[in-house]
Structure formats: C-alpha cells, structure tokens
C-alpha positions as CSV (number, residue, x, y, z in Angstrom):
1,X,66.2,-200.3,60.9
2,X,69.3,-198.2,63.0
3,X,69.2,-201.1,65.8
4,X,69.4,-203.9,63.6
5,X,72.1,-201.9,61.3
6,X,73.9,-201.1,64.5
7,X,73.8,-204.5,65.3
8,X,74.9,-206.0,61.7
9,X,78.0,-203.5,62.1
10,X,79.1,-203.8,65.3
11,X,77.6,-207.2,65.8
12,X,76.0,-206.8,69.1
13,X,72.7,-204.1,69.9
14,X,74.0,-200.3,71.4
15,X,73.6,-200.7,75.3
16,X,71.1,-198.7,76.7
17,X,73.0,-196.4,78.3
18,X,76.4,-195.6,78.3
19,X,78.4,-194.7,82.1
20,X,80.9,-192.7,83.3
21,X,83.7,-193.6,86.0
22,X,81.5,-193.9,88.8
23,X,78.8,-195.7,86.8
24,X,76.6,-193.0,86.3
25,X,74.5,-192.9,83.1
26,X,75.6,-190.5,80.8
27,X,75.1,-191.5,77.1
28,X,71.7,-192.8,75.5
29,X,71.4,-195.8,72.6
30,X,69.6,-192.7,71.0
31,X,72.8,-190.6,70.5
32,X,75.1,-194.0,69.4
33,X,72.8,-195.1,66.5
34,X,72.8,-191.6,65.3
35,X,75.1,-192.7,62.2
36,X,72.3,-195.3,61.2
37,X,69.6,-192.4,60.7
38,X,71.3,-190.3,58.4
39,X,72.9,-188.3,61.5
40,X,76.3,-188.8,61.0
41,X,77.3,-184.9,61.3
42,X,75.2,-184.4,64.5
43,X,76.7,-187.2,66.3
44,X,80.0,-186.0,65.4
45,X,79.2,-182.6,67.2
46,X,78.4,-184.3,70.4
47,X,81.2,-184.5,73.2
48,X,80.9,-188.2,74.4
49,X,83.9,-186.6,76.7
50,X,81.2,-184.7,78.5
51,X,77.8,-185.8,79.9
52,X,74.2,-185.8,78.2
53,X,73.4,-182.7,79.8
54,X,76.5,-180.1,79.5
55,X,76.0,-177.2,77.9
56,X,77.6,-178.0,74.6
57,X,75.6,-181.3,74.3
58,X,72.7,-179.4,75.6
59,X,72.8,-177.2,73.2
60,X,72.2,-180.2,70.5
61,X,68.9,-180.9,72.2
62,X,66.4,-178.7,69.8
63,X,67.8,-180.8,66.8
64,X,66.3,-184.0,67.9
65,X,65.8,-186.2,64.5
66,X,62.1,-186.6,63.5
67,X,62.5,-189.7,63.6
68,X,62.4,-189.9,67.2
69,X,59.2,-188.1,67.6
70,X,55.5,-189.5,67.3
71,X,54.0,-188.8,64.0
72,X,52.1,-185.2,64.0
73,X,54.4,-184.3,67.2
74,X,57.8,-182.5,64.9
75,X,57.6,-179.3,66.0
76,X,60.4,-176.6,66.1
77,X,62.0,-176.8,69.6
78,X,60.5,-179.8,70.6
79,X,63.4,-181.8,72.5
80,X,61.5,-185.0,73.7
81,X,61.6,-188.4,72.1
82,X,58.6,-190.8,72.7
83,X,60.5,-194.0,71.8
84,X,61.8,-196.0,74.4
85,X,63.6,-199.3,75.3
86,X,62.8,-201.5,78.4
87,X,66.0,-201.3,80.9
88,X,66.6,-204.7,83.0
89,X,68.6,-207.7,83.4
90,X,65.8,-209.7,81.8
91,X,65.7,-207.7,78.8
92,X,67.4,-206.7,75.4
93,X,68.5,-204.0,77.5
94,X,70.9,-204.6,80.4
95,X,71.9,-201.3,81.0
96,X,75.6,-200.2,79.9
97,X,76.4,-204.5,79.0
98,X,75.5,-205.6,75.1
99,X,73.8,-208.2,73.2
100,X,74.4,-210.2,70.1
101,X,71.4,-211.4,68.0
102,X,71.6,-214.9,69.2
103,X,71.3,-213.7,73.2
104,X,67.8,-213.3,72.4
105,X,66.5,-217.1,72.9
106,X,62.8,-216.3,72.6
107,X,63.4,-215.0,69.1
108,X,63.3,-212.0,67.7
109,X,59.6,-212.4,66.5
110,X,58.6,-212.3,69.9
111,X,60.7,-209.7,71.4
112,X,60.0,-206.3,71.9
113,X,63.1,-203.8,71.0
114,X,61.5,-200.4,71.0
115,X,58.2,-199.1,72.5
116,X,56.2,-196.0,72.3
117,X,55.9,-193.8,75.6
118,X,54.4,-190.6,76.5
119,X,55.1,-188.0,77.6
120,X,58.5,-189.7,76.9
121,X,61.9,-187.8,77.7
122,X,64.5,-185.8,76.5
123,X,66.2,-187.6,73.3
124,X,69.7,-187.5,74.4
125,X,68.6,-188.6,78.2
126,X,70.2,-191.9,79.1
127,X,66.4,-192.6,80.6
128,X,64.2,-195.0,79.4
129,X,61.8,-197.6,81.6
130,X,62.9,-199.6,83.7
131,X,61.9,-203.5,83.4
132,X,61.5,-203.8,87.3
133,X,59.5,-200.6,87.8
134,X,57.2,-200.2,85.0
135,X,53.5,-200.7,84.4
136,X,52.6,-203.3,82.2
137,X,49.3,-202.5,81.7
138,X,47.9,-200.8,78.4
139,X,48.2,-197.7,78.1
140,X,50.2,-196.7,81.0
141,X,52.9,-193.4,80.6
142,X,54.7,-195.8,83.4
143,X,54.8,-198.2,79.9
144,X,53.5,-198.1,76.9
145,X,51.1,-195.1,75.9
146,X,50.9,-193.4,73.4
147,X,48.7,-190.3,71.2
148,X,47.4,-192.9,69.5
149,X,44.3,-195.0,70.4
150,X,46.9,-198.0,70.6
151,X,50.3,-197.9,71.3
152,X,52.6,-199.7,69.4
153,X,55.8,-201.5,69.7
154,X,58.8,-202.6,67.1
155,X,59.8,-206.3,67.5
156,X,63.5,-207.3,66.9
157,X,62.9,-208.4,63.7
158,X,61.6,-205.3,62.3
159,X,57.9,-205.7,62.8
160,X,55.5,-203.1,63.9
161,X,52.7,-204.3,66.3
162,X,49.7,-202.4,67.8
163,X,49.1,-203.3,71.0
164,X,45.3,-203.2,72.5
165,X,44.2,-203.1,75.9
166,X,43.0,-207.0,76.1
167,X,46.6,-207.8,76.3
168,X,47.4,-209.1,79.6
169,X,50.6,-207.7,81.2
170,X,51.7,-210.9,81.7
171,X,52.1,-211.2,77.8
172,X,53.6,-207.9,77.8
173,X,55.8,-209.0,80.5
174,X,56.9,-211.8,78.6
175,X,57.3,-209.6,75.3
176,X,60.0,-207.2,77.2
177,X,62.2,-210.5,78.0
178,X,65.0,-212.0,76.0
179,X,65.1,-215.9,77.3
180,X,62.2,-216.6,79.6
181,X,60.7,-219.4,76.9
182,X,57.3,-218.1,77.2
183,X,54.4,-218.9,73.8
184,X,52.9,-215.8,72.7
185,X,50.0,-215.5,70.5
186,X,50.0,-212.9,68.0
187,X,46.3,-212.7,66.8
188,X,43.1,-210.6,67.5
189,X,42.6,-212.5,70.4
190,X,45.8,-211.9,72.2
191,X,45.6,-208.5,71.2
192,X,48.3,-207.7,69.2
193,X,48.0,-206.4,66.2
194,X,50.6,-205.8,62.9
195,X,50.8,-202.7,61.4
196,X,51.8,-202.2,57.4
197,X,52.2,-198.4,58.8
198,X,52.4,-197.0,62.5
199,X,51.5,-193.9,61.7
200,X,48.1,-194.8,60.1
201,X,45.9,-195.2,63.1
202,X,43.5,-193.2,65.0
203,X,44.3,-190.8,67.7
204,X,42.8,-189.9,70.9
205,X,43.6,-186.6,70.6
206,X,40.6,-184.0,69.3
C-alpha cells in the first residue's frame, strides 16, 4: 500500500495536508504519495511552489489516478477522489504535523487510515473530514458513504473492512483515533466486516 510504503521510506505517514506561509492548506497526502502509485512523472509535473488550485496544477486535475476513484466511477474527466482520511488532533491525521508507526498506540489493526466518502472532492484538494465535525453514523457523506451498500474503510495495517450500519459511532469514533485505548470488536456483531476484495460488493445504485 502507498501509505505504508511512504511511511517505510520516509519513516513517518505523509501529513494530511501540506501549508503555506500563513498556514493555509495547499498540498494534499493525495499528491505526496504519488511516487508510491506508479505516478512518479505526474507528481513531477506538479508545482509544489504554487497552490492546489493554480492554473498549472489545475490543469493536472482530469488525470486523477484510478486509483483514487470508486470502482465503476473512472470516467474520462472525472476529477473527484472518494477516498479520504479523518483530519484531527486525535487521529492519524494531525493536519500539516507527521506520525511514525509506533504513534499509533491502539494498533494498527484497530485504526482506520483511509475511508470511503461520497460525493468526495477534488483529488489534489487539501480537504478531507474533519475528526471534530464529521458524522459518525453509517452512511453519512458528512463520513463514511459510499456507492456501495456498505462503505468500507482500510486499516493501518493493510486490511480492508466493510462497515455496516449496526456499528455504533461510538466504535467508529474510536476507530478514527490513534491512542484512546478503546477494545473493538471486529465480528458480525460489531458490524465490521473484512473484505478479500472491496470492490466485490453490491451497490445501491440501479
């Protein structure tokens, strides 16, 4: 996986976001792990000199990689990613600071690094959800949703996991932070799910 490549390289996770001189947000984690997706010559092409949003970088925007894009959602032009990370002091996430591995004391098992989100946003957007303003309920396009039946989420260590709407978003909750020592159950019951492939799941789409 790019994260845990990233991480392996640089050892410590991309920050969400990258800032400016006044601290504005102007670089996503999406455009950083670039290199670890087979990306190498479009991350080279973008101006990290010059924000998100300027027209050069702008104009990188239609060649979003597939793999940024739910499964039966890569179409020509299309621009918006529906994978996300959860933004907070709490989280894996802290905005423009880093992580190492061993930051995340509940375990990497237990802690969510990427989520599905739609409608989602623009893949090069240093916007993602924000820990302290997001719905933890399932589905919710304030959280987790997706054009599946179940959204899912990737773990830190690598595992895909469907997540149903009997989980309580107190467990959610729990599954966005990085040291709050809580037990999670991952079973039928608890309603998480693993996946052997996230793209082989029903839609609720016609």
């Amino acid at each position: 996986m790019a994260v845990a490549n990233y991480q392996d390289a640089k050892g410590h996770y991309p920050t969400a976001y990258q800032v400016d001189a006044d601290g504005k947000p102007i670089h996503s984690w999406r455009v950083d792990i670039l290199p670890y997706i087979e990306h190498e010559t479009l991350f080279r092409q973008y101006r990290f000199s010059e924000p998100w949003d300027s027209a050069a970088n702008a104009a990188l925007l239609e060649r979003m990689p597939k793999t940024y894009v739910l499964h039966g959602l890569e179409k020509p032009g299309n621009a918006v990613t529906n994978y996300l990370v959860v933004v907070g002091d709490e989280t894996a996430w802290p905005g423009p600071k880093t992580i190492a591995a061993a930051d995340i004391k509940d375990g990497t098992t237990n802690t969510i690094m990427i989520v599905e989100n739609r409608p989602g946003v623009p893949w090069m957007s240093p916007r993602d959800l924000s820990f302290n303003e997001m719905d933890f309920t399932i589905p919710s396009h304030r959280g987790v949703s997706s054009r599946y039946v179940d959204p899912a989420v990737v773990m830190f260590d690598g595992a895909v996991r469907r997540l149903k709407p009997s989980l309580s978003p107190e467990a959610l909750r729990a599954m966005c932070t990085i040291r709050g020592g809580e037990k999670i159950g991952f079973d039928e019951t608890g309603g998480v799910e693993l996946l052997r492939d996230g793209r082989d799941r029903p839609t609720g789409e016609p």
